[in-house]
C-alpha positions as CSV (number, residue, x, y, z in Angstrom):
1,X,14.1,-3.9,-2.8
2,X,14.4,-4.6,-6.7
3,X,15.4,-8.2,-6.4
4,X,12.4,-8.7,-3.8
5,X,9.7,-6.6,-6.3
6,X,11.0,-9.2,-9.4
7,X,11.0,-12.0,-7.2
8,X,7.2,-11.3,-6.4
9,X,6.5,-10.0,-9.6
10,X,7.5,-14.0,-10.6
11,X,5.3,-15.3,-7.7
12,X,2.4,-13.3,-8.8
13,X,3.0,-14.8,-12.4
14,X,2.9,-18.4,-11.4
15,X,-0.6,-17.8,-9.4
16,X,-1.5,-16.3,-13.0
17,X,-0.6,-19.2,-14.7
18,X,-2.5,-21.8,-12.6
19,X,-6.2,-20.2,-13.8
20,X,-9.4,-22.3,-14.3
21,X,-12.4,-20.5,-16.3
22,X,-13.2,-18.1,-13.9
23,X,-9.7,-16.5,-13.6
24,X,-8.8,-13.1,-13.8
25,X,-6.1,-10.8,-14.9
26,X,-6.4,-7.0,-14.3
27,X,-4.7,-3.9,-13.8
28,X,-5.7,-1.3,-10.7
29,X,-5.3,2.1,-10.4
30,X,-5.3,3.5,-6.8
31,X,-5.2,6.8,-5.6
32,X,-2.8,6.4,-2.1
33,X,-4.0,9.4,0.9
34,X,-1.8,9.3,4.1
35,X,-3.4,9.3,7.0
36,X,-2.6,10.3,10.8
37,X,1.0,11.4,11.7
38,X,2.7,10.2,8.1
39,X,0.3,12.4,6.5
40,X,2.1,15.4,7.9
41,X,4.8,14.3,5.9
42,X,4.0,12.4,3.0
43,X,1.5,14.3,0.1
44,X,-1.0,12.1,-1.7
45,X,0.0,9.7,-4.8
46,X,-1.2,7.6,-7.1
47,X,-0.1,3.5,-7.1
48,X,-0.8,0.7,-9.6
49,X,-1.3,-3.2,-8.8
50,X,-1.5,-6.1,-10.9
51,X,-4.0,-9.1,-9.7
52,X,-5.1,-12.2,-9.9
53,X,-8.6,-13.5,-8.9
54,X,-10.7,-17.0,-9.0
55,X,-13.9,-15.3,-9.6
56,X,-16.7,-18.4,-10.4
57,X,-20.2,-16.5,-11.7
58,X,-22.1,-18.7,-9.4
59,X,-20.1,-18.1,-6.1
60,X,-20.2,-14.6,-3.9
61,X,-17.0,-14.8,-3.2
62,X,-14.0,-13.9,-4.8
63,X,-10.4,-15.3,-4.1
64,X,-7.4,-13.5,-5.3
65,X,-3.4,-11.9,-4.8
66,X,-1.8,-8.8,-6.0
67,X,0.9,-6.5,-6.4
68,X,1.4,-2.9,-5.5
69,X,3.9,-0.2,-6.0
70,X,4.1,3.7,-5.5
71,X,6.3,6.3,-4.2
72,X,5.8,9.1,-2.1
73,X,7.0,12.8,-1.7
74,X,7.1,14.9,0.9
75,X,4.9,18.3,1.7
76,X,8.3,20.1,2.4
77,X,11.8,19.4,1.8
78,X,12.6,19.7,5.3
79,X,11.0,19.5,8.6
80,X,12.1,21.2,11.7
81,X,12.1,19.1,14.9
82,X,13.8,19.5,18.1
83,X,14.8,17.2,20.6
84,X,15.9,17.9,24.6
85,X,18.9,17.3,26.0
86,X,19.9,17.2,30.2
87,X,23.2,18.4,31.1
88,X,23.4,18.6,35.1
89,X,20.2,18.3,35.3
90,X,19.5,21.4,33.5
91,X,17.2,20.8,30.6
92,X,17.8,22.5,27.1
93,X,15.7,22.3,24.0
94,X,18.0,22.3,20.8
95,X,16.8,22.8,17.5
96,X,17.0,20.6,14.1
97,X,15.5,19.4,11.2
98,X,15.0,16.0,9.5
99,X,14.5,14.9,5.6
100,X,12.9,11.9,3.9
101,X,13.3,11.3,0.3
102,X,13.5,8.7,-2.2
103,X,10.2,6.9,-0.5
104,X,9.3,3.8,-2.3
105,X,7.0,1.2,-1.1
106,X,6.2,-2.2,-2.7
107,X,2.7,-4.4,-1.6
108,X,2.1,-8.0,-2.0
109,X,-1.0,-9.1,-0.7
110,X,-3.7,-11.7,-0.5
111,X,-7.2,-10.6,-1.4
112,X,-11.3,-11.7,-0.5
113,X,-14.4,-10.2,-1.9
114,X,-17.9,-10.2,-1.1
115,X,-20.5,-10.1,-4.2
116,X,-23.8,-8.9,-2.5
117,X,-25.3,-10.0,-5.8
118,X,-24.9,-12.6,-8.5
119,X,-25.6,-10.4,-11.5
120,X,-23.9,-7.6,-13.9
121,X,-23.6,-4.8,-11.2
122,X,-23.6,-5.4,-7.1
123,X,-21.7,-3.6,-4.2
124,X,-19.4,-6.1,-2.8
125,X,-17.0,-5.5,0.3
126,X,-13.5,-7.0,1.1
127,X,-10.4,-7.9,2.8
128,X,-6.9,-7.7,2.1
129,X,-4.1,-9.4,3.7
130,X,-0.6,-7.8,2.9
131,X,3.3,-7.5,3.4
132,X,4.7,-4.1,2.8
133,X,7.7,-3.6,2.2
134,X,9.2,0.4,2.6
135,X,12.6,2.0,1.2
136,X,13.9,5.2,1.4
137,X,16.3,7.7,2.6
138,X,16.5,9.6,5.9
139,X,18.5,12.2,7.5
140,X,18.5,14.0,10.9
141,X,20.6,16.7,12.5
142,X,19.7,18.1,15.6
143,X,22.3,21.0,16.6
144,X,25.4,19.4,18.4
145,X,23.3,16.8,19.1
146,X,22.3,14.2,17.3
147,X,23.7,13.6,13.4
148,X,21.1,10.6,11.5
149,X,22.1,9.9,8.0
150,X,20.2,6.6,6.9
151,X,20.9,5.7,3.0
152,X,18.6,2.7,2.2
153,X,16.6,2.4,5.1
154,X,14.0,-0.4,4.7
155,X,11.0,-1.5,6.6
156,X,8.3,-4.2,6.7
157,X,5.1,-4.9,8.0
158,X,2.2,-6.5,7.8
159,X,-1.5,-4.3,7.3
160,X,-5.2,-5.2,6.6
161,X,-7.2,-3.8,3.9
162,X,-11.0,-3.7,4.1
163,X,-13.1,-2.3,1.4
164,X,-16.0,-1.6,0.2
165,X,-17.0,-0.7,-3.8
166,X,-18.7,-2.1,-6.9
167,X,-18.2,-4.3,-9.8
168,X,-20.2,-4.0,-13.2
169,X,-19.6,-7.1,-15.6
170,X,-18.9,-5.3,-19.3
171,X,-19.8,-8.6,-21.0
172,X,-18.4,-12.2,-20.4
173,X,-14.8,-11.9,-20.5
174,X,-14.5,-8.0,-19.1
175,X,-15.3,-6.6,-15.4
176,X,-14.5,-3.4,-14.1
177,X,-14.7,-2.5,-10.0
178,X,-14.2,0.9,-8.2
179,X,-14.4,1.4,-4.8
180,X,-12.3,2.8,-1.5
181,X,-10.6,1.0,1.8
182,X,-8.1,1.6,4.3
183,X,-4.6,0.3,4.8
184,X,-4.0,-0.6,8.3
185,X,-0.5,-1.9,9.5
186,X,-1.1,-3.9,12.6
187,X,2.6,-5.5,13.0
188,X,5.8,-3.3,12.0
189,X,9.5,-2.3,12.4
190,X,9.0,1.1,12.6
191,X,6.4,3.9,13.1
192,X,2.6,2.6,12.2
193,X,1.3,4.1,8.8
194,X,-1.9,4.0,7.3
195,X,-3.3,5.4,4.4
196,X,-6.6,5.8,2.4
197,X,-6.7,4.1,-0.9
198,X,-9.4,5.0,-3.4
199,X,-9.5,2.5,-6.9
200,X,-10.3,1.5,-9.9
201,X,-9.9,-1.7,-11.7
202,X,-10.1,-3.7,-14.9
203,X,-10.0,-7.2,-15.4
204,X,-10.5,-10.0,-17.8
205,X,-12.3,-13.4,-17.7
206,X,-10.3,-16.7,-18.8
């Protein structure tokens, strides 16, 4: 996972370094709210991202990648579960518990935006395109049953973002945007999550 986040963190560079004048640098804050079953598990967080946009003053839209991290911790330590096992046809109900810990998860994504108006302040909406990448630790034990012990687990998938939010031009060079979406995996290795992501953002003009 670390030599993937530096190899992207290098990508993510490069796209900075190919700017005309209406590039963008900036730094997002994003507050990360799990949503169906993983929010059972998982508390809220907060991430960062880094990003890159071609933002021209007389175009409504807005082109642009970033780069996401944040890690998440659980509501309990442990988690009770059961699972059913046949012997003879006789069905018994066994109890356990599983653990996940050490959650990290790393985004690199490809971004649009929507400018309903081409002045200081508008709503605009959005679309983000991105590959997540997931890593942490697992355990299960379910008694005489089943023992799970997974050190380094990984998972991928790909998720759409839209958004909706606002953007208020400071002055020429400085632009800050706030606004809320959803993360929705639509292809993945393992168990869909989604989660609310509320933001705020700060960038500046080249």
């Amino acid at each position: 996972m670390k030599n993937i986040a530096i190899k992207s963190i290098l990508i993510l560079a490069l796209l900075f370094s190919f700017n005309n004048s209406y590039s963008q640098i900036g730094f997002q804050f994003n507050y990360i709210k799990p949503s169906g079953a993983m929010a059972y598990y998982f508390k809220p967080t907060f991430g960062m991202e880094i990003f890159s946009k071609l933002d021209d003053e007389d175009d409504n839209f807005v082109f642009g990648a970033s780069l996401g991290f944040y890690s998440l911790k659980t509501r309990l330590d442990t988690f009770k579960t059961y699972a059913i096992k046949v012997e003879n046809g006789i069905p018994s109900i066994l109890p356990g518990y599983e653990i996940y810990y050490d959650y990290f998860a790393m985004e690199l994504g490809i971004n649009s935006e929507y400018k309903f108006l081409l002045s200081k302040f508008t709503p605009l909406v959005g679309l983000g395109v991105s590959a997540n990448l997931y890593s942490f630790n697992y355990k299960q034990e379910i008694e005489t049953f089943i023992c799970e012990d997974a050190v380094g687990e990984g998972s991928f998938c790909l998720a759409i973002t839209p958004i909706v939010g606002v953007r208020y031009e400071l002055n020429s060079n400085w632009v800050v945007s706030a606004g809320f979406g959803k993360n929705i995996e639509i292809i993945s290795k393992a168990e869909l999550f989604s989660y609310w992501k509320s933001f705020a953002n700060i960038s500046y003009n080249f």
